[in-house]
C-alpha positions as a LaTeX table, in Angstrom:
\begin{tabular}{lrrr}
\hline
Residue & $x$ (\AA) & $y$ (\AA) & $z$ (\AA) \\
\hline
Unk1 & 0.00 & 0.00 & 0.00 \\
Unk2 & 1.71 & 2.88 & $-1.03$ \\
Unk3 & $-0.11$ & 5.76 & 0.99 \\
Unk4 & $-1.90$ & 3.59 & 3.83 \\
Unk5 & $-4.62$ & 5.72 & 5.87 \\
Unk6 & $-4.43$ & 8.69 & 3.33 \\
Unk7 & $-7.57$ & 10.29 & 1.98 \\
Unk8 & $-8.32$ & 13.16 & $-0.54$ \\
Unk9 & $-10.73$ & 15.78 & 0.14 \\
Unk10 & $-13.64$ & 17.30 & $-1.45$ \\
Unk11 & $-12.63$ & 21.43 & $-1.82$ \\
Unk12 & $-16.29$ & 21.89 & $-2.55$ \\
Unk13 & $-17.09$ & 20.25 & 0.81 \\
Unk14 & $-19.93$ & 22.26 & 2.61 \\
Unk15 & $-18.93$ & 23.90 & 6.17 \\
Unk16 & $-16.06$ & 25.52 & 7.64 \\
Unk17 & $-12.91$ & 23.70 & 6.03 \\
Unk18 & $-11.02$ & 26.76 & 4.29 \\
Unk19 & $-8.26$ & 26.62 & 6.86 \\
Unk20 & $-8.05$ & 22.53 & 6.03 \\
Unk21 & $-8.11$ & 23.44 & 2.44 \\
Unk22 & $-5.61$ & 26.04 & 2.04 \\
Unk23 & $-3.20$ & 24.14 & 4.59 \\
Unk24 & $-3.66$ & 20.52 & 1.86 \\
Unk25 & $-3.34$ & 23.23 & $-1.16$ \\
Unk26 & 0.26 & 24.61 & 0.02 \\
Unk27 & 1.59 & 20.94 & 0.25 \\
Unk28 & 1.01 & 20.44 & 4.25 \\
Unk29 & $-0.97$ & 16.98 & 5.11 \\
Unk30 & $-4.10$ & 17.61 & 7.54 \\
Unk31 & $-4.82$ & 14.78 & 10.09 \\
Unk32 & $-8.22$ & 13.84 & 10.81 \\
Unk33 & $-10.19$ & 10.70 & 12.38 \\
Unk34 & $-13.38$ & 8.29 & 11.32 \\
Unk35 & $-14.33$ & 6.26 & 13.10 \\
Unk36 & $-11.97$ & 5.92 & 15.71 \\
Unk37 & $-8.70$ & 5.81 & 13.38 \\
Unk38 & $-6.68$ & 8.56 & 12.57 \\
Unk39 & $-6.17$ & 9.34 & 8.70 \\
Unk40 & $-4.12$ & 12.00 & 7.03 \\
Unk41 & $-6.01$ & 14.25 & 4.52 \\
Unk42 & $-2.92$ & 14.01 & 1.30 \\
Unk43 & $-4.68$ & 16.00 & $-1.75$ \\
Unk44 & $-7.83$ & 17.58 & $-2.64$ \\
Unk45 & $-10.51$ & 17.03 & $-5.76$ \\
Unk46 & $-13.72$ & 18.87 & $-6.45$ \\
Unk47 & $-17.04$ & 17.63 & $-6.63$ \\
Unk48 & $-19.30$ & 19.47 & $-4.44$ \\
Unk49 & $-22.20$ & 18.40 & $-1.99$ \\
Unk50 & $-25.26$ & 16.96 & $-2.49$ \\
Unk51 & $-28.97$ & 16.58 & $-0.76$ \\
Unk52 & $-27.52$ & 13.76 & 1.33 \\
Unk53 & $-24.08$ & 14.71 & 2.30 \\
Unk54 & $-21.96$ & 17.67 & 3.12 \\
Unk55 & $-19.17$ & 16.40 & 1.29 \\
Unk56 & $-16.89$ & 13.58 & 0.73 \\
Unk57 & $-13.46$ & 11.79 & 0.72 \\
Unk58 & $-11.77$ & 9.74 & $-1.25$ \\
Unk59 & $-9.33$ & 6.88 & $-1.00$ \\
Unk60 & $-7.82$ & 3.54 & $-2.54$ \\
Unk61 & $-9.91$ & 0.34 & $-1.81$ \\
Unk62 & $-7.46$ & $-1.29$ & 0.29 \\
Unk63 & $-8.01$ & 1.87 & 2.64 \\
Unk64 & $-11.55$ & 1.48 & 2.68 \\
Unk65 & $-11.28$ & $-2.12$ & 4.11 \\
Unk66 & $-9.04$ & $-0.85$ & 6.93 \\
Unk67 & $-11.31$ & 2.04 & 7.78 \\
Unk68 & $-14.46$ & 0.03 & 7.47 \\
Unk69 & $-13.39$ & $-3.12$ & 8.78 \\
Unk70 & $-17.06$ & $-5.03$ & 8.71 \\
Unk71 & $-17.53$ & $-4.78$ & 4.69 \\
Unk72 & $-15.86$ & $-7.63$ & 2.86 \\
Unk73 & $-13.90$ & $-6.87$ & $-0.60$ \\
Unk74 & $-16.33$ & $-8.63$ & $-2.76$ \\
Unk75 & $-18.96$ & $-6.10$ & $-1.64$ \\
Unk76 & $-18.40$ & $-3.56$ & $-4.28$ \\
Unk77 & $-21.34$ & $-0.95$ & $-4.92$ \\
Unk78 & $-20.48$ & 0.90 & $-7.45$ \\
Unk79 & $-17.61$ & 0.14 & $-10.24$ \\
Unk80 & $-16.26$ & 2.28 & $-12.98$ \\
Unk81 & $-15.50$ & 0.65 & $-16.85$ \\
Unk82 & $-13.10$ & 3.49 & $-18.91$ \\
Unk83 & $-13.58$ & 2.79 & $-22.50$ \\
Unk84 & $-11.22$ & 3.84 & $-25.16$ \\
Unk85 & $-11.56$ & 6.88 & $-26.62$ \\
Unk86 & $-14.00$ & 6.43 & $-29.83$ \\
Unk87 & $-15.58$ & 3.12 & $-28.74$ \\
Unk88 & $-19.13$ & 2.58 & $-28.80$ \\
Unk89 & $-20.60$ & 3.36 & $-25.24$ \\
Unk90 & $-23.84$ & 1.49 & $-25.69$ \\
Unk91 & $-23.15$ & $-1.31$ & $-27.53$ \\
Unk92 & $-20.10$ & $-1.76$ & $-25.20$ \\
Unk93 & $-22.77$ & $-1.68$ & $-22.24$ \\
Unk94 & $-25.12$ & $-4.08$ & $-24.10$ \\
Unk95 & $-22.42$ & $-6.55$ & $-24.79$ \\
Unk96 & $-21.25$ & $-6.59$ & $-20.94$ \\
Unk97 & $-25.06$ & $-6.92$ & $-20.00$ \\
Unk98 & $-24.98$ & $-10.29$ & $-21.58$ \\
Unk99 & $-22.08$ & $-11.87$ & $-20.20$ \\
Unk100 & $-22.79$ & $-10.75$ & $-16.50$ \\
Unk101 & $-25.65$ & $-12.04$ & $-14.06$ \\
Unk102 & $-28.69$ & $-10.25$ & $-13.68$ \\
Unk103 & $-28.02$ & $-9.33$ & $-10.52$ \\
Unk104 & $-25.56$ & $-6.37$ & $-11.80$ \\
Unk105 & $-26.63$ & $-3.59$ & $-12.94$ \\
Unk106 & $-24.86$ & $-1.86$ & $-16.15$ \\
Unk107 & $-25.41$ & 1.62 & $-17.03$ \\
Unk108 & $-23.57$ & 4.00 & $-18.97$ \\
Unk109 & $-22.77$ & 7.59 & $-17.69$ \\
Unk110 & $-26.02$ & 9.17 & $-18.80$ \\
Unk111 & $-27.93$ & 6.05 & $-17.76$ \\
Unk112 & $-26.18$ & 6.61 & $-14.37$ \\
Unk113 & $-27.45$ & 10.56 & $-14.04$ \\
Unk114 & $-30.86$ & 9.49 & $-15.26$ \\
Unk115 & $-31.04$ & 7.17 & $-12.60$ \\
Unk116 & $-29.60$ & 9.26 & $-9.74$ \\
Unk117 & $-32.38$ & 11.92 & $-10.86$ \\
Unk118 & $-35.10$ & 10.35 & $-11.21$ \\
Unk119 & $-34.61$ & 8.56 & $-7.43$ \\
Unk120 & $-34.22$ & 12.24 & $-6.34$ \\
Unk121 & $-37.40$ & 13.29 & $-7.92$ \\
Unk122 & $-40.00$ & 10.16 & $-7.77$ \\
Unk123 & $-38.41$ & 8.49 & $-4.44$ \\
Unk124 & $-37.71$ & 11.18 & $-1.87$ \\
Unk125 & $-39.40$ & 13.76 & $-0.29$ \\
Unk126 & $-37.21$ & 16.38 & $-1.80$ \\
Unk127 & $-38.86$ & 15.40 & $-5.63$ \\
Unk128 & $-42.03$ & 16.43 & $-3.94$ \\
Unk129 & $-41.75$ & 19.19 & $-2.36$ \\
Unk130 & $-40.32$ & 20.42 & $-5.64$ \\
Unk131 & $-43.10$ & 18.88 & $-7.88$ \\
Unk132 & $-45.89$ & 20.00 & $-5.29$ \\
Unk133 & $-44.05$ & 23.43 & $-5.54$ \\
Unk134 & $-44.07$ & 23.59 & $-9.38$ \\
Unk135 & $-47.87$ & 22.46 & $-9.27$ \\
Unk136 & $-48.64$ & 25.13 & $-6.91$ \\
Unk137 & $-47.06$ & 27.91 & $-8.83$ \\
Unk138 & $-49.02$ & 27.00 & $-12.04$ \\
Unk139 & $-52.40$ & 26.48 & $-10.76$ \\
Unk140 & $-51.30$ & 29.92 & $-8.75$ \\
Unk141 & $-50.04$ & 31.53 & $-12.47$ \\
Unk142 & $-53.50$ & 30.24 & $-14.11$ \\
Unk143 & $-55.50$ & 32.37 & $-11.56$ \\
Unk144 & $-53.79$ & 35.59 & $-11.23$ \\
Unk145 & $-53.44$ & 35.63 & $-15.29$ \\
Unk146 & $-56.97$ & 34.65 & $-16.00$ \\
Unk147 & $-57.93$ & 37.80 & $-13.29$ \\
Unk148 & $-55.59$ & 40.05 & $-15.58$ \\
Unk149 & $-57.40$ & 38.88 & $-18.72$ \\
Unk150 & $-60.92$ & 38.80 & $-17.50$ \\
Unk151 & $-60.47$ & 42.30 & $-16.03$ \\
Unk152 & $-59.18$ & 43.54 & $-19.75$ \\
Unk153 & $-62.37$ & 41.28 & $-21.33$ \\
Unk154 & $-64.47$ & 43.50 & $-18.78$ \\
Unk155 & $-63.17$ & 46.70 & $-19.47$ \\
Unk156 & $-63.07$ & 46.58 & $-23.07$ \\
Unk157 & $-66.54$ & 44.60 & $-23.71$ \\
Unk158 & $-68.11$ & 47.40 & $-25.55$ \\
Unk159 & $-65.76$ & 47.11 & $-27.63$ \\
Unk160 & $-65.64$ & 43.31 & $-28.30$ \\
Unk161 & $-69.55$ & 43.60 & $-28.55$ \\
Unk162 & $-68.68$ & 45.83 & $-31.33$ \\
Unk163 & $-66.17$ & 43.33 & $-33.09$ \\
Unk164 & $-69.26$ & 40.47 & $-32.85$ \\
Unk165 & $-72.32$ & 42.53 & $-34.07$ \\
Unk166 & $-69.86$ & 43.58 & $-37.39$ \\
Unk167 & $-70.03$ & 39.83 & $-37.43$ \\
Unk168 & $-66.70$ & 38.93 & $-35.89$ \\
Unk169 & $-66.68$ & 34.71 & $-35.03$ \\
Unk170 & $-65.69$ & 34.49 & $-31.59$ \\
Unk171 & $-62.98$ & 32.47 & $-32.60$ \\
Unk172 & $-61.37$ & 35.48 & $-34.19$ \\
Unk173 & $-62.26$ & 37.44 & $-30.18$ \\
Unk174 & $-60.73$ & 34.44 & $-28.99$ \\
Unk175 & $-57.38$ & 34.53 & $-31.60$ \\
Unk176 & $-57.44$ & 38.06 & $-29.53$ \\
Unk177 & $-57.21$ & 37.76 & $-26.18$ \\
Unk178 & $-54.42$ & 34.63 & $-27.13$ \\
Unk179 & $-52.64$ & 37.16 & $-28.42$ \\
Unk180 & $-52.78$ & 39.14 & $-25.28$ \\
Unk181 & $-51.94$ & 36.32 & $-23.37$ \\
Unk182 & $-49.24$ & 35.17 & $-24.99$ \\
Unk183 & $-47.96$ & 38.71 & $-24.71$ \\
Unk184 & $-48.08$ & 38.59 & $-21.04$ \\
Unk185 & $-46.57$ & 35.00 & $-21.04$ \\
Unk186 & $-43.22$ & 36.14 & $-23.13$ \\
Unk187 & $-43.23$ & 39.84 & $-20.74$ \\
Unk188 & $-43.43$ & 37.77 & $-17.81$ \\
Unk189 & $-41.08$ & 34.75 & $-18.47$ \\
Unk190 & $-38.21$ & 37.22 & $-19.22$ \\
Unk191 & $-37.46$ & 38.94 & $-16.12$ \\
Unk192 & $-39.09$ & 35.55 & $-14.17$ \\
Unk193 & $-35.73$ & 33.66 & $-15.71$ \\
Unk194 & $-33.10$ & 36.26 & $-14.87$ \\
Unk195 & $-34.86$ & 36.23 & $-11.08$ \\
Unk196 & $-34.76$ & 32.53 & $-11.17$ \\
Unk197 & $-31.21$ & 32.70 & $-12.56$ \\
Unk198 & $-30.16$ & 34.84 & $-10.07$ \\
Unk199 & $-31.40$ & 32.66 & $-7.09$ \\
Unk200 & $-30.93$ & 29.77 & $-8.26$ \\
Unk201 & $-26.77$ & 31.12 & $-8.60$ \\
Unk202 & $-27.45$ & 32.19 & $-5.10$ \\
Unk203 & $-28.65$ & 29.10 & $-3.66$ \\
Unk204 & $-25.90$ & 27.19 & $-5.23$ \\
Unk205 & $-23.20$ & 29.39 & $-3.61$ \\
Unk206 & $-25.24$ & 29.39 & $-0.16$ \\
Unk207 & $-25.66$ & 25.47 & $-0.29$ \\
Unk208 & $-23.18$ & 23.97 & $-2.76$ \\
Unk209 & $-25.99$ & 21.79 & $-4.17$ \\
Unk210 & $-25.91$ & 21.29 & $-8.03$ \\
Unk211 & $-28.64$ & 23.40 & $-8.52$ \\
Unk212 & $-28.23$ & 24.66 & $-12.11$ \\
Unk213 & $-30.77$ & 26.54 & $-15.21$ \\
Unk214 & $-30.19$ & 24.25 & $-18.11$ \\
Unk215 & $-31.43$ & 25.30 & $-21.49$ \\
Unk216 & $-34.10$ & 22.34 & $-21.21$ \\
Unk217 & $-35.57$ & 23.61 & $-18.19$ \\
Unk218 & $-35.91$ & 27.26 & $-19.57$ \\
Unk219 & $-37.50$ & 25.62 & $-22.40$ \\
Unk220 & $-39.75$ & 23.45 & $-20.23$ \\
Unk221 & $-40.20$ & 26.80 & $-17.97$ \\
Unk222 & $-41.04$ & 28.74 & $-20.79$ \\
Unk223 & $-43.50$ & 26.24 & $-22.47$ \\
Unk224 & $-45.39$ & 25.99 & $-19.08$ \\
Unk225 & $-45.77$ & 29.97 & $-18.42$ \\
Unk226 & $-47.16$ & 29.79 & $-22.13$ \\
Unk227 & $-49.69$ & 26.58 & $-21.76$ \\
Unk228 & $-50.66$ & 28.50 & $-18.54$ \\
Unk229 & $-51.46$ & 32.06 & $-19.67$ \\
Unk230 & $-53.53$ & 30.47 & $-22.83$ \\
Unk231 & $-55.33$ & 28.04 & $-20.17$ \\
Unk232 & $-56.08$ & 31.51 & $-18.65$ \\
Unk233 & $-57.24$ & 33.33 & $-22.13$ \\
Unk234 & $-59.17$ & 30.56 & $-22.90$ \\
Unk235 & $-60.95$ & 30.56 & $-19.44$ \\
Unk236 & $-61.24$ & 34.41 & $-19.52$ \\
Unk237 & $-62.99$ & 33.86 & $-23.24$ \\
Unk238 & $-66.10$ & 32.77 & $-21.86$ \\
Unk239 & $-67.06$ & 36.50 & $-21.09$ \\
Unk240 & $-67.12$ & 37.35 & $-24.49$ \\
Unk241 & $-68.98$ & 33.83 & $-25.70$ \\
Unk242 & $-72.18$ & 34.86 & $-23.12$ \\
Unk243 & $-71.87$ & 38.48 & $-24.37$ \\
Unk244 & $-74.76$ & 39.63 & $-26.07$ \\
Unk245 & $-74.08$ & 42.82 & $-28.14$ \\
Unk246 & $-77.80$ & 43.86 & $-27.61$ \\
Unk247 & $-78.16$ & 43.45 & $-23.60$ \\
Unk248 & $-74.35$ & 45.77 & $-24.17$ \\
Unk249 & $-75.67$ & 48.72 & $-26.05$ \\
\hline
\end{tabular}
């Protein structure tokens, strides 16, 4: 063993470790203890924290099995395959799927991150409070956008009583206040991404949790705000479909 009881440390650990970190950066090794043995911190890598833990070390496996003396060296979790550059990730995966029990589990990388989210999301409280919270703020977005419309439809009904005696189909009235609504979707989803942008930057810093505004969650952001605001015009359009351009005048 060629560094026994010697560990690497996450930088983008959460909590108070900047002395730690600066004293591993500038060559010095940091002792430290788990579980009743005393390890030296030797190096540092970044990977940040998660929902579950702080932080995290690393080491070799023969390390492991001194530090954790009850686990057994066939128990392996988690292994990692490095292909060569070029080869063919998922045919490489399907070929070691058939020459392994089904007991083992092979995924590629993506496979991996798909799986790790969607335990997050469907398996944990976490995923809910998230889901319940995106819920909320539609059903929420439907209402105060629908009072926005129905107050225009109210104010300006003369006027749309006018459109449907010229003979104006109330689909055209309704091609209308779409419009208008998917005005207010685009005018509102622009500053409500740079807010989101902003916290969600904030929270990451705050909380090192991978918290990040990928381009398929502004589109998925974007496509909601717009499904909700016509969900809204369409509700507000019942006004105009009960108006009667004789009871107006």
């Amino acid at each position: 063993m060629l560094f026994p009881d010697t560990l690497l440390f996450d930088r983008e650990s959460r909590g108070d470790y900047e002395e730690a970190i600066t004293k591993i950066a500038e060559g010095e090794w940091v002792t430290t203890e788990i579980l009743g043995r005393q390890l030296v911190l030797g190096g540092l890598y970044a990977v940040g924290a998660s929902f579950v833990a702080d932080g995290s070390v690393m080491t070799s496996d023969q390390n492991f099995l001194r530090i954790f003396s009850d686990r057994q060296a066939g128990e392996v979790s988690v292994g990692l395959i490095r292909l060569k550059p070029g080869s063919d990730v998922n045919a490489t995966a399907n070929l070691i799927r058939q020459n392994l029990p089904n007991d083992i589990t092979i995924m590629t990388r993506q496979e991996f991150i798909d799986f790790e989210a969607n335990y997050w999301r469907n398996s944990t409280s976490i995923g809910f409070i998230f889901s319940l919270g995106v819920v909320m703020g539609f059903v929420v977005g439907v209402i105060i956008v629908y009072q926005i419309l129905y107050s225009d439809v109210s104010d300006h009904l003369p006027e749309y009583a006018t459109l449907k005696a010229m003979g104006y189909h109330n689909g055209y009235l309704l091609s209308v206040v779409s419009q208008e609504a998917f005005i207010l979707a685009v005018s509102g989803y622009i500053p409500g991404y740079l807010i989101s942008s902003f916290l969600y930057d904030l929270t990451r810093n705050a909380t090192n949790l991978p918290l990040l505004m990928t381009s398929q969650l502004s589109l998925f952001t974007l496509f909601l705000t717009v499904l909700m605001c016509a969900i809204s015009g369409a509700v507000a359009m019942r006004k105009l479909r009960l108006a009667d351009p004789a009871d107006i005048f």
